[in-house]
N, C-alpha and C positions, 0 to 999 in steps of 0.2 A: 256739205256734210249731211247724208241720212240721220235721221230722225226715229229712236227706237218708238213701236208701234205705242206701245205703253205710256209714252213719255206724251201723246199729243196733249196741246191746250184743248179744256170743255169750255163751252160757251152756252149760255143760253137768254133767251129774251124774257123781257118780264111782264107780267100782265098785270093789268089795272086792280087792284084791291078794293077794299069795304072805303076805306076813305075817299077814292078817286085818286090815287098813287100809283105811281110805280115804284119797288123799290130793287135796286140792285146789292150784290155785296160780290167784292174780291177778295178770291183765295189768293194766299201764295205759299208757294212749296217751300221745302226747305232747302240747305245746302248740301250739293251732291244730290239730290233726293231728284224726283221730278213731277208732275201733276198728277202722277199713279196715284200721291199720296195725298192727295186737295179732293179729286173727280168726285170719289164717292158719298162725300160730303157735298159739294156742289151739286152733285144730282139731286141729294136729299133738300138740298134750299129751292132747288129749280122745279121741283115736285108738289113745292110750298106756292109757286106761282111768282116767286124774286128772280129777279135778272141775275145772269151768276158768271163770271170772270173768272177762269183760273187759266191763267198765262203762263207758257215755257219760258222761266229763265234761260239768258241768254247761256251757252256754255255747256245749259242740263241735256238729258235726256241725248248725247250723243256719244262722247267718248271725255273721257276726264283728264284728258291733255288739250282738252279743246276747253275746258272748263278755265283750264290755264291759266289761259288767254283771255280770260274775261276778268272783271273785278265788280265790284259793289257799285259802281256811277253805272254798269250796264245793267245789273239787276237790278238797280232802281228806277232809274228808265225804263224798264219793260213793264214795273208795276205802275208808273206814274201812266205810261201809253193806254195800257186797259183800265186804268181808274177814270181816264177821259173819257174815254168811249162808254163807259158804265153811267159816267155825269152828262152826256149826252143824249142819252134815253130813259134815264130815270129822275125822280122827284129826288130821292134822297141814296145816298151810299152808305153800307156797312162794312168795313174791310178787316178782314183776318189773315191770321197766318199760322204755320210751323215752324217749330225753331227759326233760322234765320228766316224766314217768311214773317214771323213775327216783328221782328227787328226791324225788317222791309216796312210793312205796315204801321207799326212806329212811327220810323222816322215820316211818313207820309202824312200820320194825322198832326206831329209837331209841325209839318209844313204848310199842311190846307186847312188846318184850323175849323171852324163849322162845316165847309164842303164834307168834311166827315161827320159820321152821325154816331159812330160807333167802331170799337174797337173792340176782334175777337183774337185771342191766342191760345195756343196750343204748345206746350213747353217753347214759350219763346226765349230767344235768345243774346243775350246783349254784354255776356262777360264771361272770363273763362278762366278759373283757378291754375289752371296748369303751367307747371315753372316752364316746360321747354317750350313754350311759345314764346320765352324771349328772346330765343336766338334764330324765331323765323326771318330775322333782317336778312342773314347769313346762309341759316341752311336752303333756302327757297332758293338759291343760286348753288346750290352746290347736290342738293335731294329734291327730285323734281315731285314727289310725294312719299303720303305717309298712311301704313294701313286705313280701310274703308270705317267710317263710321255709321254705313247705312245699316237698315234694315235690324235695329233695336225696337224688334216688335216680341211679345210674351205670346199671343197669340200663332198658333203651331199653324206652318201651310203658307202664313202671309208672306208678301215679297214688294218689298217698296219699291224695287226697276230705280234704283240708285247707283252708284259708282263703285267699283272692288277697290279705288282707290281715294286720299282724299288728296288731291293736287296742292303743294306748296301756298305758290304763289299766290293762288287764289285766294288762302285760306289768311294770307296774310291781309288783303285788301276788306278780306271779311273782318276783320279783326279793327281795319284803322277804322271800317264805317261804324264798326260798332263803337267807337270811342268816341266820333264826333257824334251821335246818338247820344248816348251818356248826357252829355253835356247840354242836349235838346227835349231830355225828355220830360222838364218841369214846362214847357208848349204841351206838353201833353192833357186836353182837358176834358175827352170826352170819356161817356160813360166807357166803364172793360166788361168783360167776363172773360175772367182766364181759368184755365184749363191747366193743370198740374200735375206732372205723374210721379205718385209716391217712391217710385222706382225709375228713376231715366240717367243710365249709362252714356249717357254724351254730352248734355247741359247739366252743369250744376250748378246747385241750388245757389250760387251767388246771384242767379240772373233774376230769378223769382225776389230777391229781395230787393235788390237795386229797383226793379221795375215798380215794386208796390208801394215803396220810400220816398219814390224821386218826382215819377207823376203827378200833375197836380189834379187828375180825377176826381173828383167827390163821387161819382158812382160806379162803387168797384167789386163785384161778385166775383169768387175764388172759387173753383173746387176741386179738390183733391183726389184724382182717378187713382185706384186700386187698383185693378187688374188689369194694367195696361206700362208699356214702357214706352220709350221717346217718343213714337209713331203712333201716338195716341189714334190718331183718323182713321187708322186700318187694324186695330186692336181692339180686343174684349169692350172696352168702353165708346166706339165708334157711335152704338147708336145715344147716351147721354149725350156725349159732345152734339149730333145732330139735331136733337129734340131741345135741349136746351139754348141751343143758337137760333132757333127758330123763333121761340117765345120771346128771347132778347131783341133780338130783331125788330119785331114787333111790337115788343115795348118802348123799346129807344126811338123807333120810326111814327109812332102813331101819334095822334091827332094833341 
């Protein structure tokens, strides 16, 4: 299966800092979405001189009947594989995400516990109000999807290189990993900074409360983007989230 040009994983190395560190941090994209919408961020950490991960979920970035065919153990798996590789050459790790990238990075830091140093999100996502997801047991076998929820950006011109559709199936295996999430996110105890768009048409705001309630975090920074909808990373507010993830970074990482 080709690989749209947009859609590749950015990688970069990390160089030694003021402490005698390296430090890395993984992006992860969101669902349907593909690393179009992590890179430009990643470039901006890898410019900072940090190691920087942003991996193609499995399914993304090709056709979204291929996305199908995948479920939540393979995108978690693809983030677990570049979180190694990132712990392999550096001192310490940061990991963020988008919407479900969020979720991803979650469940990652309930599992690796201090190997994680920090936790970044960007309308993350771990719950979802809407009554006719209860009958995704059913329609996923019957409606192989359901219009596209990419590309909820305010900013005019931008274009996430996400899917025209959202696959079923998928959407359903997204749903049970977020529920066993749920259930893991008091393991959750490192520092956050999360990111919030006063406007975002496809996470609602249930997720933003569960995550801030449930976590057992003591160091937890919120902010509230204005001018900016789901897609915060490629929106009006793209360079806060970048400047402010920097400084966190280096806060959480340092001596």
């Amino acid at each position: 299966m080709s690989i749209a040009p947009e859609a590749e994983p950015f990688y970069a190395d990390a160089t030694l800092n003021a402490d005698g560190q390296r430090v890395g941090v993984l992006l992860s994209q969101g669902f349907t979405g593909s690393p179009a919408s992590m890179v430009p961020w990643g470039r901006h950490l890898a410019a900072e001189g940090f190691g920087v991960a942003v991996p193609r979920l499995p399914g993304h970035g090709t056709t979204w009947q291929d996305l199908n065919r995948t479920g939540w153990a393979d995108w978690y798996a693809e983030i677990e594989r570049a979180f190694e590789k990132l712990r392999a050459n550096c001192d310490q790790v940061i990991v963020g995400g988008l919407s479900m990238g969020g979720s991803l990075v979650l469940q990652l830091a309930a599992d690796r516990g201090r190997e994680v140093a920090g936790v970044m999100l960007v309308n993350a996502a771990v719950n979802i109000e809407r009554k006719d997801v209860l009958a995704l047991p059913v329609l996923k076998w019957l409606i192989p999807a359901f219009p596209a929820i990419a590309n909820d950006i305010k900013k005019p011109g931008v274009e996430e290189h996400g899917y025209d559709r959202t696959p079923l199936k998928a959407t359903a295996s997204m749903l049970r990993g977020w529920k066993a999430l749920r259930d893991d996110l008091p393991k959750v105890t490192q520092p956050l900074l999360v990111f919030r768009s006063e406007v975002d048409h496809v996470v609602d705001p249930s997720s933003a409360r569960i995550i801030s309630s449930t976590v057992s975090s003591r160091d937890v920074t919120e902010r509230i983007l204005e001018n900016s909808y789901h897609v915060a990373t490629l929106d009006n507010d793209a360079p806060t989230i970048f400047e402010e993830s920097v400084h966190f970074v280096r806060r959480v990482t340092g001596p």
